[in-house]
N, C-alpha and C positions, 0 to 999 in steps of 0.2 A: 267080387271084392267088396267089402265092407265099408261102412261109410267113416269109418272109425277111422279104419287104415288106410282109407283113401287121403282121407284129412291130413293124414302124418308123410304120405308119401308124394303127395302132388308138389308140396313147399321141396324136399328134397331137391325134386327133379326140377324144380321150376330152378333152385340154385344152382345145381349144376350146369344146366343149359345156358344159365347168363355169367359163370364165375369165366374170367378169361385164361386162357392154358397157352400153352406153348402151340397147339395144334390146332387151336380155334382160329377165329375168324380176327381178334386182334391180339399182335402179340406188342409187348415192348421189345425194345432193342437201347441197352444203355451205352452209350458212346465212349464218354468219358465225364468224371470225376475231380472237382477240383476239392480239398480237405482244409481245413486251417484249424489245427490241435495247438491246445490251452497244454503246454509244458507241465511235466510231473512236478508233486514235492520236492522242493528243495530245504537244506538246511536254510534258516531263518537271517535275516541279515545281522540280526544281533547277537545271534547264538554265541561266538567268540572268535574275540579280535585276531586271534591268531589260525584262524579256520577258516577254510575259504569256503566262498557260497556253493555246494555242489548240488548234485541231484541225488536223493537217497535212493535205497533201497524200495522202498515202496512207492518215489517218484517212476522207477523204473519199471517197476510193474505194471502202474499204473499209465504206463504211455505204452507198453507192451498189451496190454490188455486192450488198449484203442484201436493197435494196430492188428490184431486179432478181430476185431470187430468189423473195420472197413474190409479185411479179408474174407471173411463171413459173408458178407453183403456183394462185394463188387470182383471176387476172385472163382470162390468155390462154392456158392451158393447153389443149390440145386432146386431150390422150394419156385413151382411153377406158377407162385404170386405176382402178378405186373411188377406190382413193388420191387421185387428182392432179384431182378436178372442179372447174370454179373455183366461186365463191360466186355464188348465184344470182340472177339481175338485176343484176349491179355492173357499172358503166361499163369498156367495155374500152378504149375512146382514150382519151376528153373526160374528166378529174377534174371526178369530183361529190363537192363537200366534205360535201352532206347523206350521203354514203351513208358516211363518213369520221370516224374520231372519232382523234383526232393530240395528244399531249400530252407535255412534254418539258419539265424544269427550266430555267432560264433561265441555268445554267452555262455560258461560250462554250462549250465543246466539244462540251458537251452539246446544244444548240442548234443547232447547226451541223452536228451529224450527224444530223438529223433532217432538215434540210432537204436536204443528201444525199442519205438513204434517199430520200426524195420524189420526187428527181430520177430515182432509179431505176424507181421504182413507175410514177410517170406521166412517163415522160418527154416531150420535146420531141413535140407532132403539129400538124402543118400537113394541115390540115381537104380531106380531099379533094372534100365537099360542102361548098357555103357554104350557110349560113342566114342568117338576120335578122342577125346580129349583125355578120356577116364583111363585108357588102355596106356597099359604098360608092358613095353618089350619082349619082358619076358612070361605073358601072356596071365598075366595079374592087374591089378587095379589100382589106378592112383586116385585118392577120396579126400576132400577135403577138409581140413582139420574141425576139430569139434561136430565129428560126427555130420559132417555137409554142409556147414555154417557158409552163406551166403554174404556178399559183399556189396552192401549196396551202394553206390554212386550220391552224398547228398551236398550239394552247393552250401560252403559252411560263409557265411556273407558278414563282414565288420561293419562299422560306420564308416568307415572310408570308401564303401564299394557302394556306389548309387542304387544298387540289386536290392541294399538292405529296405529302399524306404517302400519298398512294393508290400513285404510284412511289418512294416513295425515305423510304419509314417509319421511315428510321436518322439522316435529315436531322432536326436540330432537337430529338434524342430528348435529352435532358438522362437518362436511366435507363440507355440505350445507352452514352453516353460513359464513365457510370460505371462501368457494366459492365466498359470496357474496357480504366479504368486499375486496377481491381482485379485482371482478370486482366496484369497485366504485371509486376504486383508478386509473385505466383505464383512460389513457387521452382522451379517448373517452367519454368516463361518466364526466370528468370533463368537457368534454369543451361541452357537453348538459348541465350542470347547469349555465355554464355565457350563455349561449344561452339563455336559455328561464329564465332567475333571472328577466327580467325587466316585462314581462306576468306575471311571479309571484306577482310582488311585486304590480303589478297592483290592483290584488284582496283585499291589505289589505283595501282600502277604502269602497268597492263592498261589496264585502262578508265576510270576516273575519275582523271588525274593532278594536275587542275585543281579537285578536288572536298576540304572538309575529310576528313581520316583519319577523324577522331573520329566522322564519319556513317556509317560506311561498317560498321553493325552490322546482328542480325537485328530491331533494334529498329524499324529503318527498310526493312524487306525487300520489302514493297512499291514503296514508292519508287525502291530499289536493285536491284529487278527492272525495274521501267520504263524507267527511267533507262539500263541495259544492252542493253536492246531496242531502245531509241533509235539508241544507238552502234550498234548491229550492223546497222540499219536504211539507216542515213544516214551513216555510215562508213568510207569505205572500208578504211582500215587495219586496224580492229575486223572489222570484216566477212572480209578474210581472214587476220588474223592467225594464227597459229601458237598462239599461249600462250591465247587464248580463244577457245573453239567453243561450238559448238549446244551440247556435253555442258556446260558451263558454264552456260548459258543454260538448261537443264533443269533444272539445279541452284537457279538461280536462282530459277526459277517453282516450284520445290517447296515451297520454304522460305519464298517469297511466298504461297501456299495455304495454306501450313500454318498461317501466322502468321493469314490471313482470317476461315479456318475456326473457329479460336478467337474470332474475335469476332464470326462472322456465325453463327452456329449456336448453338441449345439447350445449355444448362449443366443437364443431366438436364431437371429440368421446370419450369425458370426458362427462359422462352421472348423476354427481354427482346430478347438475339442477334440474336432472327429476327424482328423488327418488321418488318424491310423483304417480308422474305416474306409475313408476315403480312397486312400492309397492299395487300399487288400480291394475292395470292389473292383478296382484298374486289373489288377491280378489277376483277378478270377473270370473278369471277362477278357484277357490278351491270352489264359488257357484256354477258354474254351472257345475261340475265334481259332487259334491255332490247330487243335482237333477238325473242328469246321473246314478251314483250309486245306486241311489233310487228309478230305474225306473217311476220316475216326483211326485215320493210321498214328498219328503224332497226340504227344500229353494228352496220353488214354489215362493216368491216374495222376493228379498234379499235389503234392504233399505239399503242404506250410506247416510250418512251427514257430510258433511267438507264444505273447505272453497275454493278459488277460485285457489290454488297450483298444486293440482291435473289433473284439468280441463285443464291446460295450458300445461303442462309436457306430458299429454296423446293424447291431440293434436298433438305436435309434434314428439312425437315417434309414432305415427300410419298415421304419413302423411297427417292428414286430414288439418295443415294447409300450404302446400303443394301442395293441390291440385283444382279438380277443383272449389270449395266451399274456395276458403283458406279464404277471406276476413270474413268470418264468421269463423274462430277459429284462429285467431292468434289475438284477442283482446281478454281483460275480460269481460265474463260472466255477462249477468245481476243477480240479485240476485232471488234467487230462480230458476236459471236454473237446468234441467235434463239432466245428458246422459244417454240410456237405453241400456243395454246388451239382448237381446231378444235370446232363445234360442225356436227353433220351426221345428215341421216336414210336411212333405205333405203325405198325401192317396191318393193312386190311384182308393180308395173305399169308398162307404159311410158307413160309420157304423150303427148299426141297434140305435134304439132309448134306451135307456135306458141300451146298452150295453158297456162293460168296453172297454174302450183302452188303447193298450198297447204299451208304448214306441218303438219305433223302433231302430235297432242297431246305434253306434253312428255317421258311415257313412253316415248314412242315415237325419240325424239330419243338422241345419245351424242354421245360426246368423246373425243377423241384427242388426245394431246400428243408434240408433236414438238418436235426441238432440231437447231440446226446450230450446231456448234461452229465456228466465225469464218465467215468469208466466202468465203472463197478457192475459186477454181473447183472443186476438188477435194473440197470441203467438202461434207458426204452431209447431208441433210433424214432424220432415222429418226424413225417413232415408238416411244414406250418408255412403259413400263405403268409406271404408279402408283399409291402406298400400298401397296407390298407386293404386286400382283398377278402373277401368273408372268408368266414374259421375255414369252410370246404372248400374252397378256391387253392388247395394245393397242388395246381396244375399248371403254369403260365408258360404260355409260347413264348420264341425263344426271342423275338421281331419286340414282342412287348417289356420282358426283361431285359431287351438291349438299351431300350430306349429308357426305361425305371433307372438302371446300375448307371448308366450313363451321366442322369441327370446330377447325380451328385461326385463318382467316380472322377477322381484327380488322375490324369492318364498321362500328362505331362512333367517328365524329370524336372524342365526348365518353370513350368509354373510351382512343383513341389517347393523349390528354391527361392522364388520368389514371395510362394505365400508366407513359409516360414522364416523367410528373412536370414537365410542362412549361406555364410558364403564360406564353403569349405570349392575341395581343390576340384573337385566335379563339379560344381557350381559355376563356381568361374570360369570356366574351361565352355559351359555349355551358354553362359550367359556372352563371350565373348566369340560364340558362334552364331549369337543368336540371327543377327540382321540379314544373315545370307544362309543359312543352311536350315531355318529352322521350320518344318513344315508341317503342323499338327493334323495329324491322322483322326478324320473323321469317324467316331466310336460308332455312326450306324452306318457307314456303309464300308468298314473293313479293320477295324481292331481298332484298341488306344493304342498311342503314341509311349507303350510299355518295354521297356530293357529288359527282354529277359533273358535268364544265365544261359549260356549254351548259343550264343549267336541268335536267340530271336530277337524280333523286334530291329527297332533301327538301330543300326551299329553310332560308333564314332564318327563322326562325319571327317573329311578329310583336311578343313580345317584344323578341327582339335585334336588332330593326329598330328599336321604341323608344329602345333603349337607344344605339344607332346616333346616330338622329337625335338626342335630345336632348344627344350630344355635338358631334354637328356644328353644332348649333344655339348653344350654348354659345363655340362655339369661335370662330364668327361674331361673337359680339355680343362678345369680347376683342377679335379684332381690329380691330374699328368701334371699339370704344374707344381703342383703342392708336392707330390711325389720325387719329382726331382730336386727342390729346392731344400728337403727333408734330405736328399742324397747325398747333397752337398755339390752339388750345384750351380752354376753362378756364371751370371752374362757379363765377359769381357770385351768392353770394346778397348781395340786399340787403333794404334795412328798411325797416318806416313810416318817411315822415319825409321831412327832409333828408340831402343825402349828404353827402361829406366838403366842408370849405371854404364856401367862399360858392355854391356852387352847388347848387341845389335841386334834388329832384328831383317827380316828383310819385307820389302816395302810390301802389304799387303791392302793397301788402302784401307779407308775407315771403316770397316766392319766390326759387327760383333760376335764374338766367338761363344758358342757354350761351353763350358770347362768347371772342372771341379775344381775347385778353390779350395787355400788354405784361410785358416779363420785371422792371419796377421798379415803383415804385409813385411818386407825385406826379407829377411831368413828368416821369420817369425817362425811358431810351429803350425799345427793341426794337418790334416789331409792335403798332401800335398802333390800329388797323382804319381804316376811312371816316370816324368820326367828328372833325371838327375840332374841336381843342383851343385854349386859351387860348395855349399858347405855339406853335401855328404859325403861320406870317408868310406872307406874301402873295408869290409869284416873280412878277419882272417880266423877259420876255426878249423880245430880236427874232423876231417871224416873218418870214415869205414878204411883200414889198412894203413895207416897215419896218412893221406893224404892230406894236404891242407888245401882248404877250399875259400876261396875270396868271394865274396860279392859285396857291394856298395850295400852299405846301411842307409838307411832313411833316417838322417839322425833332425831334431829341431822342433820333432810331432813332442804330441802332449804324452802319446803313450809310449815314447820312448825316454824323456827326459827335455833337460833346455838345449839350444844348440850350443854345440863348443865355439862362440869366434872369442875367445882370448878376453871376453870383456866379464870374465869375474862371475859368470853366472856359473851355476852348476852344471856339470858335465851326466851326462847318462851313463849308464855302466859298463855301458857295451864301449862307449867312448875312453874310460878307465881302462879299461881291460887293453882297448890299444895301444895305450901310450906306456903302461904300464910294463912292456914286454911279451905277452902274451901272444902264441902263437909267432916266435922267431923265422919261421919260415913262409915268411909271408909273400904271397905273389901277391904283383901288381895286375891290375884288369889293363889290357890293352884295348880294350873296346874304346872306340871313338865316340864318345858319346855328342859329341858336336854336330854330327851329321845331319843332313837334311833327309826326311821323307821324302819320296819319289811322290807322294801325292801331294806335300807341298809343295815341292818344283813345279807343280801345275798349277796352283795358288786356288787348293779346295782344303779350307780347312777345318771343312768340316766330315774331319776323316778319324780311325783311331788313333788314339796318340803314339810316340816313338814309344817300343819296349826296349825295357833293357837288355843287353845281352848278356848274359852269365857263362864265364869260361873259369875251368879248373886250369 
């Protein structure tokens, strides 16, 4: 062999011998996965007043393309790089929502690019073996619609559901808000808006013609970076105009960063900023304690979707914009970006083929985080070191990342409530549990103290299930009441004795009776129940074969007329019609209307009332 080719072939073998394989001497083994994706394009908030905020066309591509990506990586990957092994045991066609944990605000856009993403991860599969489920009868196949479109499971979370503030810790934060009109008031922040007001107002002829001037400051720079990206997107003219470019557009998103940055990040060691961070680091370490617990059977893949709040806050509590990468995390997010929580171990052995592995203890276990800034085919998956670790240190055990995420990680509902000064109806609920039930779960030796959807984490405690129920209980017995007093309704007490008038009653002692009432008193009229009264009259009308057929009118109601007593008022027509002749062969009712109930003779009166009897 030559010295030549010796030279070129020794570096070969020398890499192959140390690159690690599936069959070497160290493999990885990836556990699980926790995701937190930056929401696709949406229409613009200002775009028009009569259009609601949604997710476009190309927002959805562009969350579909994300989720295509995390498939790649953690599904169906075959490339035998340490890096790239997918999570171990997870369904590589069929979505299995147990192995799945999917959680997303219930903002449209937000919402909807999650469902997206989904499309990506499991897409459409038409079942090349049929099972149970597929077979039909008559020895055919049942498939499901659009071609095997898949249904996946994702927890859609409001402000009212305490789940929310685990993605989106700046949602609802009443101490955040504050924060953020104090800094605007900053003569610093004011004197960036005379600064760049004349860049602004530049664009009203460019790109927003149709848009007020007066908005078009750095006060609104967010908004007026989106808004620009729009047009440039879905514009042709904007798109290749001459007087506005990409350099504009850079421009734009800087000064949209800038303005973020300030509200999404630490004010030295007032950390109010970074709630959203705070709150997702709680997350991502109650997912992957939960895999841990489960020896990698439970939240093998844990989805989040929010918006760009998070991303920013958790940058800068974990240093990474800081350090050597800073210029990539201290701006915003393209849309559809990923951070990945990767949770993963090594063997020093190869496992037999078809044989189980088994989690190793947690020492043994690390973490790696990766980011893909947007989506775009071009768009590179890196890992990058955190807390200040050198650029190469994208390796940390799990013992040490428990203790980093921790330090800053808000793990408790009842402190999220307190730091942000917010008292909605979970709040209350938990701060009114607090003296007896409230026991915070130490983040290094077995999870935060994290509510997560699907029964982890600590439940309700049995207090504010009380407290719970005795209002929903309460709230029943209003409406019962409301309901019948809206029936018409009405609590009569009466007395020993005789009642009003010549008519007797018989002694029931002083109780109160419920009865529907009439809206007058004597013969007045309105609803006056079954029982017949002294001033209803007897109708006489033709039936079927001329029979004539009697029954007692309810005469004195509003929807029959006034009552007939002789005092001058108006008679009803049905009243007219009797006196008038109508109906000569009239029978009289021999019904006894005087009669006592057998279940008053026992003296329960609270029984149905007397009906009438009706005889032809």
């Amino acid at each position: 062999m030559t010295p030549h080719l010796t030279a070129h072939i020794l570096p070969l073998l020398l890499l192959l011998l140390t690159t690690p394989t599936l069959s070497q001497s160290t493999n990885q083994i990836t556990w699980a996965a926790v995701t937190y994706t930056y929401h696709g394009e949406k229409t613009p908030d200002f775009h028009s007043p009569f259009r609601s905020i949604d997710l476009t066309p190309l927002g959805a591509q562009q969350l579909f393309n994300a989720g295509t990506g995390i498939r790649n990586r953690y599904i169906t990957s075959m490339n035998i790089s340490q890096e790239t092994i997918p999570i171990n045991g997870i369904s590589v066609h069929d979505l299995d929502n147990g192995q799945l944990d999917a959680s997303t605000m219930d903002t449209p856009h937000v919402a909807a690019s999650a469902v997206a993403f989904m499309q990506g991860l499991y897409p459409p599969f038409d079942a090349i073996t049929s099972d149970e489920e597929t077979l039909s009868g008559d020895g055919g196949r049942y498939e499901y619609p659009l071609s095997g479109y898949q249904y996946p499971t994702i927890a859609t979370l409001s402000d009212l559901d305490f789940n929310h503030i685990w993605i989106a810790g700046q949602s609802d934060c009443k101490q955040y808000s504050n924060s953020q009109l104090k800094s605007v008031n900053t003569p610093a922040y004011v004197s960036k808006i005379q600064d760049t007001q004349a860049y602004y107002s530049s664009l009203s002829s460019t790109v927003f013609p149709d848009r007020d001037s007066s908005t078009l400051n750095y006060a609104n720079a967010l908004e007026v970076y989106e808004g620009a990206l729009y047009q440039y997107n879905h514009n042709s003219s904007i798109h290749t105009s001459q007087t506005f470019t990409t350099d504009d557009l850079a421009i734009l998103r800087n000064l949209a960063s800038e303005q973020q940055w300030t509200f999404n990040t630490p004010n030295g060691t007032d950390l109010i900023n970074a709630i959203g961070g705070r709150t997702l680091a709680a997350k991502v370490l109650q997912k992957l304690n939960n895999n841990i617990a489960s020896s990698g059977t439970a939240s093998k893949l844990s989805l989040l979707f929010g918006s760009y709040e998070p991303f920013l806050s958790f940058f800068a509590l974990s240093n990474l914009a800081t350090g050597p990468s800073a210029p990539q995390f201290n701006t915003l997010p393209d849309h559809g970006s990923t951070m990945t929580f990767e949770l993963f171990s090594t063997s020093q052995s190869s496992s037999s083929a078809g044989g189980a592995t088994t989690m190793p203890s947690p020492d043994q276990l690390s973490i790696r985080f990766l980011f893909r800034n947007g989506s775009e085919a071009d768009a590179e998956t890196r890992a990058y070191s955190l807390f200040g670790r050198g650029n190469a240190e994208t390796v940390i055990p799990w013992p040490e990342f428990l203790r980093a995420m921790g330090a800053f990680a808000l793990t408790d509902i009842l402190d999220w409530c307190r730091t942000c000064g917010t008292q909605t109806f979970f709040c209350n609920a938990f701060e009114d549990s607090a003296s007896g039930n409230s026991t915070n779960t130490d983040v290094e030796n077995g999870g935060p103290y994290v509510q997560g959807s699907g029964g982890e984490g600590k439940g309700v405690s049995p207090t504010i299930g009380g407290v719970i129920g005795a209002t929903v209980a309460v709230a029943a017995f209003v409406f019962l009441v409301a309901g019948l007093l809206l029936a018409g309704f009405r609590v009569e007490h009466r007395k020993r004795g005789k009642g009003s008038g010549n008519v007797s009653h018989r002694d029931l002692g002083d109780i109160s009776v419920l009865k529907r009432g009439g809206s007058g008193g004597g013969n007045g009229g309105g609803f006056k129940g079954a029982d017949r009264l002294g001033s209803d009259t007897d109708l006489a009308f033709k039936g079927g074969a001329g029979a004539t057929i009697v029954r007692h009118e309810r005469v004195g109601s509003w929807e029959l007329g006034e009552s007939p007593n002789g005092d001058g008022k108006v008679k009803g027509s049905l009243d007219k019609e009797i006196e008038s002749g109508i109906g000569t062969g009239r029978v009289v009712s021999g019904t006894d209307y005087g009669r006592r109930s057998r279940e008053l003779e026992r003296e329960n009166p609270f029984v149905d009332p007397v009906r009438a009897v009706d005889q032809v």
